[in-house]
N, C-alpha and C positions, 0 to 999 in steps of 0.2 A: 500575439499567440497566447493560448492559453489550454489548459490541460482541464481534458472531459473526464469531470470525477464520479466514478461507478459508487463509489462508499464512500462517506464525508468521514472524517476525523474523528469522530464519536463514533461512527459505525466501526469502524477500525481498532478502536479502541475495546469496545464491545467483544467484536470477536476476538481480540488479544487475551482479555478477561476468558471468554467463555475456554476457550483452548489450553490455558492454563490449569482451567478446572479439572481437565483430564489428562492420561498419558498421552499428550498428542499434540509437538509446538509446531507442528508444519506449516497451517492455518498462521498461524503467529509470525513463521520464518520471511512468510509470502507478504503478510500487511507491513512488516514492517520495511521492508524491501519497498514497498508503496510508498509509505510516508517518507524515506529517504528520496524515495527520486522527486516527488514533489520540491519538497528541501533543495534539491539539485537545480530542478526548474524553476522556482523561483530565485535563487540564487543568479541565475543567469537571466532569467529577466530582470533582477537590478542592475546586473552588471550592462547589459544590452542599454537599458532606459540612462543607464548615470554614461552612457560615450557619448562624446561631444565630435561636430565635426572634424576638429581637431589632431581628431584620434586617426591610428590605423585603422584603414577598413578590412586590412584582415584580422585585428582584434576581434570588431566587433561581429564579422563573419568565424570565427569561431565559439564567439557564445552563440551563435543563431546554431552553430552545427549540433552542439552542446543539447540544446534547448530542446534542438528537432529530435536528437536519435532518445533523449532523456523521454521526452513526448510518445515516442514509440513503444520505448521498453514500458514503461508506466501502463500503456495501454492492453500491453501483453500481460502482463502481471497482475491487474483488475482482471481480465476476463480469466486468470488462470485462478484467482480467489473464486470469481462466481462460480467455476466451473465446480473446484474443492467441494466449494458449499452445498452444489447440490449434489455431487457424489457422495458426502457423507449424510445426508438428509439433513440439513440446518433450516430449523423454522425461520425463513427468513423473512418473517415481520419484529421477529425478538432478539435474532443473532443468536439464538441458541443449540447448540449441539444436540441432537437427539439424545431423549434420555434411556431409549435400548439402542443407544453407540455402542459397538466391540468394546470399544475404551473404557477404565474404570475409572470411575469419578474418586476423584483426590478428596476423602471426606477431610472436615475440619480437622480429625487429629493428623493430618497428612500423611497418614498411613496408604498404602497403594493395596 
């Protein structure tokens, strides 16, 4: 089992950056909610791969449940980033916020 990634880890990151630039961590709240559940699913894909016959097979049926609803929400939560992105107009070859966003851009002196 393995998880179908809409934005890799750099892209993710990207939009963290750009969201931060502005008054605006929603973008931000949403990737990282990603990157944790990834974390979750791999996590239980070690734990799945390190059980031996050994083991309870309702252990290792609970990391598989683990794995699956984690599989799910992950998938929910990419397409509700794409969705974000295109609501707020994000060029998305750069992961950049539109720069006539509502939002004002946090200049260097971090003034608002």
């Amino acid at each position: 089992m393995n998880l179908d990634n809409k934005f890799t880890a750099l892209q993710l990151a990207i939009i963290n950056e750009q969201a931060a630039l502005y008054t605006c961590a929603c973008p931000v709240h949403v990737s990282l909610q990603i990157a944790n559940l990834r974390k979750l699913f791999d996590y239980q894909k070690m734990c799945i791969d390190m059980e031996t016959s050994a083991d309870s097979s309702i252990e290792i049926q609970v990391h598989q449940r683990i794995a699956e609803v984690t599989k799910q929400a992950h998938q929910l939560m990419e397409q509700c980033l794409d969705e974000i992105l295109d609501m707020e107009g994000w060029d998305r070859n750069k992961l950049e916020m539109p720069t006539n966003s509502s939002r004002k851009r946090i200049e260097k002196t971090g003034e608002l």
